[in-house]
C-alpha positions as CSV (number, residue, x, y, z in Angstrom):
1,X,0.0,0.0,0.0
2,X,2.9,2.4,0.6
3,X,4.2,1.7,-2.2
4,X,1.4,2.3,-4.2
5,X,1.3,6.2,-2.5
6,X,4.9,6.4,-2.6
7,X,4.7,6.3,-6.8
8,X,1.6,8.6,-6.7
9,X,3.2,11.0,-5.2
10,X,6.4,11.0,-7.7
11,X,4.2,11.0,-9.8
12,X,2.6,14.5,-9.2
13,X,6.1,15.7,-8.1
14,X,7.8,14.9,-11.1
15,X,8.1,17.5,-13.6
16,X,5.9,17.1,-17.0
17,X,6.8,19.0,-19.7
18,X,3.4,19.7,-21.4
19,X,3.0,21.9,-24.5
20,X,-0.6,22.7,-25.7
21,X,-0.7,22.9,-29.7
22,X,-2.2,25.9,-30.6
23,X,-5.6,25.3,-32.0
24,X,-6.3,25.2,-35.7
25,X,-6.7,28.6,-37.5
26,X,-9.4,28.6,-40.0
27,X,-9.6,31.6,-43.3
28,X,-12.4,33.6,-43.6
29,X,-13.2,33.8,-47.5
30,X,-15.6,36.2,-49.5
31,X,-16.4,34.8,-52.5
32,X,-17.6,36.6,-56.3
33,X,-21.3,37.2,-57.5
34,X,-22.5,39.3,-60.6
35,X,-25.2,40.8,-58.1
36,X,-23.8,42.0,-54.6
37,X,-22.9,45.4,-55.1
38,X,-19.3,46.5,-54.1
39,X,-20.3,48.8,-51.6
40,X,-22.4,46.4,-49.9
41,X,-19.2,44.6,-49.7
42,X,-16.9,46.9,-48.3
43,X,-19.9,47.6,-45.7
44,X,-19.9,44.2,-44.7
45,X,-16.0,43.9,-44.1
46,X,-15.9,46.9,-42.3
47,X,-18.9,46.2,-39.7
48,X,-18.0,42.5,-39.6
49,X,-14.2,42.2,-40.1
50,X,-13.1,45.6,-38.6
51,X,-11.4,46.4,-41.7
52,X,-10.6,50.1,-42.4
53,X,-11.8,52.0,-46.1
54,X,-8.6,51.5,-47.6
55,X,-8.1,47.6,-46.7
56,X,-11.9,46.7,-46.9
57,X,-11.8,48.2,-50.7
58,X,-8.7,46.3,-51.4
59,X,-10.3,43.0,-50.4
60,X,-13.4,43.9,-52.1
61,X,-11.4,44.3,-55.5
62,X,-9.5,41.0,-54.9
63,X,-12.9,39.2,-54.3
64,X,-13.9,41.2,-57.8
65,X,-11.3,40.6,-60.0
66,X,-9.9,36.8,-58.3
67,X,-13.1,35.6,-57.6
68,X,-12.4,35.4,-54.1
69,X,-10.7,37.2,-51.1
70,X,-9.4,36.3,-47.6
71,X,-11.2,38.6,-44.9
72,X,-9.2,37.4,-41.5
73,X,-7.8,34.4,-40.3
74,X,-9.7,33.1,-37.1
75,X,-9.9,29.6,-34.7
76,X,-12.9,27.5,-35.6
77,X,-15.4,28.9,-33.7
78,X,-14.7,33.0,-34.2
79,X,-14.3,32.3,-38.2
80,X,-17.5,29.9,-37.9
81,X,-19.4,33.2,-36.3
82,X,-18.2,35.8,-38.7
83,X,-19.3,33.8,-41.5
84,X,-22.5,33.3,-40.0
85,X,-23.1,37.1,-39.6
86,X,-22.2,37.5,-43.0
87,X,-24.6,35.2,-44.8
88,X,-27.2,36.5,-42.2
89,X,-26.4,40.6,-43.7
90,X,-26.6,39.2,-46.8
91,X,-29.1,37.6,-46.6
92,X,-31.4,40.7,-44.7
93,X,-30.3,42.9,-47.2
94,X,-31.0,40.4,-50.3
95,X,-28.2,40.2,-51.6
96,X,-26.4,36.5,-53.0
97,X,-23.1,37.0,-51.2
98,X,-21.2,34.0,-50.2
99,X,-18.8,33.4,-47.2
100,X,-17.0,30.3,-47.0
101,X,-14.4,29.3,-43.9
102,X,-11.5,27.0,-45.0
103,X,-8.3,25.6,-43.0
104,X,-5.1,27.6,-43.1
105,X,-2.7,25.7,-45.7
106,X,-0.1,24.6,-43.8
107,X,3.4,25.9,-45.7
């Protein structure tokens, strides 16, 4: 029986080197329609991303002329939320805009 609390205890007194991975980092992507209007666009990354003029109309081109564009870069459950809000604007406002989350590629 001692010997069975003797190893316990070195067991919580030994030192554990634990390292937590950092969770998984999901993309935040606009993607290109013939119908959403541009400005509607640039509205929506600025109330939902926190993007300034300059940056939201940048992203907003890229989505125009690529096809698609990379609002923010989020763990699961922030990026799962944004997208959410931004099919729900879209969707209030009529408009066919689509918002997509995808993994990070891993370089």
């Amino acid at each position: 029986m001692a010997t069975d609390i003797q190893s316990q205890r070195e067991l919580l007194e030994a030192p554990h080197e634990s390292r937590v991975a950092p969770p998984p980092m999901y993309q935040v992507v606009l993607l290109n329609d013939d119908y959403t209007p541009m400005e509607f666009v640039v509205h929506v990354l600025q109330q939902v991303f926190h993007k300034g003029i300059p940056e939201a109309e940048r992203i907003m081109l890229k989505v125009h002329h690529e096809g698609r564009g990379v609002c923010g870069i989020y763990t699961r459950d922030i990026a799962s939320t944004r997208v959410d809000t931004v099919r729900q604007m879209a969707q209030m406002n009529q408009h066919p805009l689509q918002c997509v989350m995808e993994p990070v590629p891993v370089i």
